[in-house]
N, C-alpha and C positions, 0 to 999 in steps of 0.2 A: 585392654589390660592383659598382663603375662602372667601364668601361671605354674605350679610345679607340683605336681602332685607323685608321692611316693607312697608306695605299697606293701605293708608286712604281711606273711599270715596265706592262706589257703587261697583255691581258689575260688571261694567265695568273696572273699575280699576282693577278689582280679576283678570278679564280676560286679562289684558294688562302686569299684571303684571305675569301672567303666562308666556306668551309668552317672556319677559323679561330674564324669568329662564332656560326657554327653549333654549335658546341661550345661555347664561352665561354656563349651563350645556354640554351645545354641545362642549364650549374650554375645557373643563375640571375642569370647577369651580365646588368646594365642600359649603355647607352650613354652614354658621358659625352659633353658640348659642346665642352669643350675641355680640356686635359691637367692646369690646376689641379685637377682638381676628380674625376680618374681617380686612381683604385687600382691599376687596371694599364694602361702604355700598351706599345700595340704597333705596331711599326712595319716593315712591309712591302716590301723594298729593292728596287731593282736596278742591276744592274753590266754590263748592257750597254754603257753608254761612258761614261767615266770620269764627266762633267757629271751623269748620273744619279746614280752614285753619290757623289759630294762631297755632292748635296742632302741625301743620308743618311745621313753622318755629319756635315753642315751641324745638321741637327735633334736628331742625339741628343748634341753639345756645346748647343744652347741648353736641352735637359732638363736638362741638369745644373744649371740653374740655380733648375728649377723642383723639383727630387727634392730641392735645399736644404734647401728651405724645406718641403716634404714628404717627410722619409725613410723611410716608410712606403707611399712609391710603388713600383710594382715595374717594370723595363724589359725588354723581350723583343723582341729583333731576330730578323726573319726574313727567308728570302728568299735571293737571288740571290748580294745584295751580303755579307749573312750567311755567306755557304756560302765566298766566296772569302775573308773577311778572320776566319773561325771561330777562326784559331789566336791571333787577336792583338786581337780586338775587347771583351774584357772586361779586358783588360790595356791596350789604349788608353784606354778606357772603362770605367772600373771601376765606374760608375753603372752598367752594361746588369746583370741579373741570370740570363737565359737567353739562349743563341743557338739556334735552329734553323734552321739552313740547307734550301736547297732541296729537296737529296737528301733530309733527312729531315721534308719535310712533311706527309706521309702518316701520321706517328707523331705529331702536334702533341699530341692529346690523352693518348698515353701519357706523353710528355716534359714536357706541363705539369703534371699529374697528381701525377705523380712528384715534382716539384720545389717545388709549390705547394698540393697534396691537403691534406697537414695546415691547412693556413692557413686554406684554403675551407672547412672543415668545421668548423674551430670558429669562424672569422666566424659561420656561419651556425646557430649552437649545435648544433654536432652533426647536424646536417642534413644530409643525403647526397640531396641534388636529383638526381641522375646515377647511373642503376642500376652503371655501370663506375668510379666514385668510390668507395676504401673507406677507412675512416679510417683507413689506412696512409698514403695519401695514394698508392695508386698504383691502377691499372687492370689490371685483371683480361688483359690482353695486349697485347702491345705492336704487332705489326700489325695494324692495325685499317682494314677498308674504308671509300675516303674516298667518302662521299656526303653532299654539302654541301649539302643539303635547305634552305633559307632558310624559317626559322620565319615570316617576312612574304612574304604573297605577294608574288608579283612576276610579270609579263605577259612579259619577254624572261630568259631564264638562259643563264647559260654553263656547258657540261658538259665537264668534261676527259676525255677519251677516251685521250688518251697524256701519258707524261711522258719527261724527256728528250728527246736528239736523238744522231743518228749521222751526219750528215754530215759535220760538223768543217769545213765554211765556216774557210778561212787569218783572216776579222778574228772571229770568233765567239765567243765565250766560255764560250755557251749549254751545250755537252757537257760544259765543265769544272765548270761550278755546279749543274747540272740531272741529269750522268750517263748514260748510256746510253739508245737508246730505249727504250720500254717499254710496251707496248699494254695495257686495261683489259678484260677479258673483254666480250666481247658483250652475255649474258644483263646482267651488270651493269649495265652502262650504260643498256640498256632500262627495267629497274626505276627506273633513279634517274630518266630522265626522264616516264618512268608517275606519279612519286612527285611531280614537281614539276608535271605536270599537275594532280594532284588536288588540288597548293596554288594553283592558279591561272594556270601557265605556259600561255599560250599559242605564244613561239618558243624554240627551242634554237638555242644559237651552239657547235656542236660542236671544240671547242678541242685543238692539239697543235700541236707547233714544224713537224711538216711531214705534215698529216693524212693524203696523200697515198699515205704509206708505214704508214699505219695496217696493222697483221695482228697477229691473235690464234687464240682458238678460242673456240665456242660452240653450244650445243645449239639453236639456231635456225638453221642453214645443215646442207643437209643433209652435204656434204662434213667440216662439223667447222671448218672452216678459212673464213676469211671476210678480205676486206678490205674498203679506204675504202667503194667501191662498192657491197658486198652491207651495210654498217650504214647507209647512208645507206636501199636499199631496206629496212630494218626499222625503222628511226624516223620514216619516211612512213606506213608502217601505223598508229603509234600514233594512237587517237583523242585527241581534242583537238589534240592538237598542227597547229597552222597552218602556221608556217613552221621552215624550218629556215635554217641557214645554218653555214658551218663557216669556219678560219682555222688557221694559213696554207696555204696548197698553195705549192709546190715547183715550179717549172717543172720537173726533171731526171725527176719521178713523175707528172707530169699526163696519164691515161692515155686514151686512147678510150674504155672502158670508164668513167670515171666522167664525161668532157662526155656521155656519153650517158644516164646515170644525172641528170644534171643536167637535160638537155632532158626527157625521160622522169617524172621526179617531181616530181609536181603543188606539192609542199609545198617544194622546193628552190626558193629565192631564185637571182633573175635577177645575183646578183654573185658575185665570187672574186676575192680578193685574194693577187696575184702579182707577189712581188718582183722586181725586175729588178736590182739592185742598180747595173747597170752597163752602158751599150750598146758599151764597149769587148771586143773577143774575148781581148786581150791580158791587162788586167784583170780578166776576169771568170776564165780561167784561173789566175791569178795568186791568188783569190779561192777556188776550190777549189768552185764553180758547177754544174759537170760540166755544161754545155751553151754554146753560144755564141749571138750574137744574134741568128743566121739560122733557129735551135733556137725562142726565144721568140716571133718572127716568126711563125712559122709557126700557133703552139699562138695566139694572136693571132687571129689570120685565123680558124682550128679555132674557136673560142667564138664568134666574131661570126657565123662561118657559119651555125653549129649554132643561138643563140643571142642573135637578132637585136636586143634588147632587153638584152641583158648589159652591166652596168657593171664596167668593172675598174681596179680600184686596186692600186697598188704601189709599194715603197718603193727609195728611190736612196740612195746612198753616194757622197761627193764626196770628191776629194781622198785616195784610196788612194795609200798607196806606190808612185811611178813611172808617176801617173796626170799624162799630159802635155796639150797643149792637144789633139791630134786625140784622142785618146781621150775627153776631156770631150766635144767636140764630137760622137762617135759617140751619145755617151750624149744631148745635145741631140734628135738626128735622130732617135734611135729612139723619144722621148719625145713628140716630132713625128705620127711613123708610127701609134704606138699610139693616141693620141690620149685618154690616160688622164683619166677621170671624174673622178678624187684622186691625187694622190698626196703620201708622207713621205719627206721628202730630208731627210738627216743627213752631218753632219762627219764624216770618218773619225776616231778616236778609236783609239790603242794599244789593246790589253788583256793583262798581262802573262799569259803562258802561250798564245797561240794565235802560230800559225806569223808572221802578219802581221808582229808587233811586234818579228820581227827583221830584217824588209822593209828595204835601204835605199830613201833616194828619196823621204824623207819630200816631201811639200809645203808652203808655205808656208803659216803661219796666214792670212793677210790673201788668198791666193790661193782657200784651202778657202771663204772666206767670200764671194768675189767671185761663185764658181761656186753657191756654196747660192742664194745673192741670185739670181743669174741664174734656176737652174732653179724656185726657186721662184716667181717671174715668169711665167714660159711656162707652167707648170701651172694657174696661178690665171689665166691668164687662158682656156687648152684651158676648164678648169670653169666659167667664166665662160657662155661661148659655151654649152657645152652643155647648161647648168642653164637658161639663159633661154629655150632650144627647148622647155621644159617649159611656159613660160607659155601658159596655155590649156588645158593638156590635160588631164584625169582621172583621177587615182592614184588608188591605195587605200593606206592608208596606217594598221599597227598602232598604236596611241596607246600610247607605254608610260609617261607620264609627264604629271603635271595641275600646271602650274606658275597657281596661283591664275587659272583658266579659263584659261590659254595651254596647251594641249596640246600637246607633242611625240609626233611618232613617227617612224616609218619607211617608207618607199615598199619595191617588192620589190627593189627596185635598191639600195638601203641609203642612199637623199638622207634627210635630216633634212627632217621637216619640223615646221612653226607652225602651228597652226591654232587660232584664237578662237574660241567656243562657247560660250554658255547650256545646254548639254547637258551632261551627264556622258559622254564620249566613252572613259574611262581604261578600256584591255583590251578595245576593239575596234576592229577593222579597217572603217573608215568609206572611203565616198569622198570625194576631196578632190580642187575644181578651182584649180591653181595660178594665183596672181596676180601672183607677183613671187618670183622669185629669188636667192641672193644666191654667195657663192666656195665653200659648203658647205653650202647649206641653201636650203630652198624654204619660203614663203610660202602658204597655202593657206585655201580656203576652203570649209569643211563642207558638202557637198551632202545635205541633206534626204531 
């Protein structure tokens, strides 16, 4: 059977939706080109701010045009945007055939199983490719450990480590689609990235809405009990494994204990990316933040101390409920002060059910827009200045991608880079002397 699976939304969804293919590929599904020509298409939502999610129900009305013409196509929304509109999305959408929402992605393969088992099984004459596929068409249990193993190698992975979130951020959405926090046992997470080593992973990008507040239990600490900082100290130890890297940290959880774990572990990347959402105190209060900008200031200053080499990137929110010109402007100065590597500025956006969207004090569209334009401006130009201090100098840089001899990879600081080569460079950490710069990316040239 062929299939087509597309992706909106963070990269938590990259990772979920890995784990998705990983299964699909374990029956014996092949990958289609494009949605004519799939058996089954899947599509991967999210509902962080409205714009995201219009894109995805933008796409599954133009399915419907193409399940016409093939009614033997089957539809499966999942995801974010999934999980908020579950009561009403096959009733808006009588084309979709499964919904699974966020909360229950961890089940995908008993849920598809169950609802699709018979189908697979006699496509494939009676074939049972999948030791947890039985011609009931259901799976032998319904939770099932997710370890999204990618049947293709691959040199950089993402490992979800938590799911959910508990902070409840007032514009957030995140706890009402995704659920409560939820930490992954230790030993677990160990094996999975053991596992993806022996497929060929050389980095792990340790994934969770706020890693920060990671805690579990596990027979490799000898307390029992472990956070961010002691898993970080155990996925350094794994051999192979080069670098790591993780996303997002929290400013309100960013502890001494893991900037020193960061300075400390040889394998821990020179970056962390830290939301600021807002250099306003009033706003970020307002926001349900739990720190103010003299708080982020500070932990600021802490990384570059620590740190000297650290790039950091973070994301703004313009245009919040009763976000006035000096509060824009705080947020300007403090963007200034940080002197950020990258950063992602977004429109504030409603989301029905978090505190925010009953905020008055809206701002104006055309106002939201003036401010995005602005900071996006001063950012790209911070990156500007500080990518081109690169030219000249000697990265090392993982190659995780061979674009017909143009190689991408990555510096430890997490810059993009180009690099051209008669070499086969894909899946190693080469040195690279930069030559030219650009607002996200570097220019590079293969050092022999």
């Amino acid at each position: 059977m062929i299939y087509l699976l597309k992706t909106f939304g963070c990269q938590m969804n990259v990772a979920d939706s890995d784990f998705v293919e990983s299964h699909l590929r374990s029956l014996g599904f092949k990958p289609a080109k494009d949605e004519k020509k799939a058996d089954f298409v899947f599509l991967n939502t999210c509902t962080v701010r409205q714009q995201a999610e219009n894109r995805a129900l933008s796409y599954i009305g133009r399915l419907k045009f193409i399940k016409n013409k093939n009614a033997g196509m089957k539809v499966i929304i999942l995801g974010c945007a999934a999980e908020r509109l579950k009561k009403t999305l096959k009733t808006d959408f009588p084309i979709v055939d499964l919904v699974v929402g966020a909360k229950d992605i961890e089940h995908f393969p008993y849920l598809f199983d169950r609802v699709f088992g018979n189908e697979i099984v006699a496509h494939q004459k009676s074939k049972i490719l999948d030791s947890r596929l039985k011609p009931s068409g259901m799976t032998s249990q319904k939770k099932l450990t997710p370890c999204p193993l990618p049947l293709t190698p691959t040199v950089s992975a993402f490992v979800t480590i938590m799911r959910g979130c508990g902070n409840y951020c007032s514009y957030c959405i995140v706890p009402f689609v995704r659920g409560p926090e939820k930490s992954r046992p230790l030993d677990e997470i160990i094996s999975e990235i053991i596992s993806l080593v022996k497929n060929g992973t050389k980095e792990v990008t340790l994934l969770g809405q706020n890693v920060n507040s990671y805690s579990g239990h596990g027979s490799r600490v000898t307390s029992g009990k472990y956070d961010f900082s002691d898993l970080l100290a155990e996925v350094n130890k794994i051999k192979g494994i080069e670098r790591i890297r993780f996303m997002t940290s929290h400013p309100k959880d960013l502890s001494d204990k893991l900037i020193s774990a960061m300075t400390s572990l040889d394998k821990v990347c020179e970056h962390i990316h830290l939301p600021l959402q807002s250099g306003s105190d009033k706003i970020l209060k307002k926001m349900n933040r739990g720190y103010i900008s003299k708080d982020y200031l500070k932990l600021v200053s802490k990384l570059r101390k620590n740190i000297p080499e650290i790039s950091i990137t973070t994301d703004i929110l313009v245009g919040f409920p009763g976000e006035t010109k000096k509060d824009f402007k705080n947020t300007i100065d403090i963007i200034k002060k940080c002197d950020f590597d990258f950063l992602f500025a977004f429109k504030y956006s409603p989301r029905q059910g978090t505190s925010a969207s009953k905020l008055k004090g809206d701002v104006a569209q055309d106002v939201k827009e003036k401010r995005l334009a602005e900071i996006l401006k001063l950012a790209n130009g911070i990156s500007i200045k500080k990518n081109a201090k690169l030219i000249g100098t000697i990265q090392e840089a993982l190659v995780c991608e061979d674009r017909n001899g143009i190689f991408v990879g990555n510096t430890r600081t997490n810059k993009k880079v180009f690099v051209v080569s008669n070499k086969n460079l894909l899946g190693k950490i080469v040195k690279v002397q930069i030559v030219e710069s650009k607002i996200n990316s570097l220019i590079g040239k293969h050092i022999q």
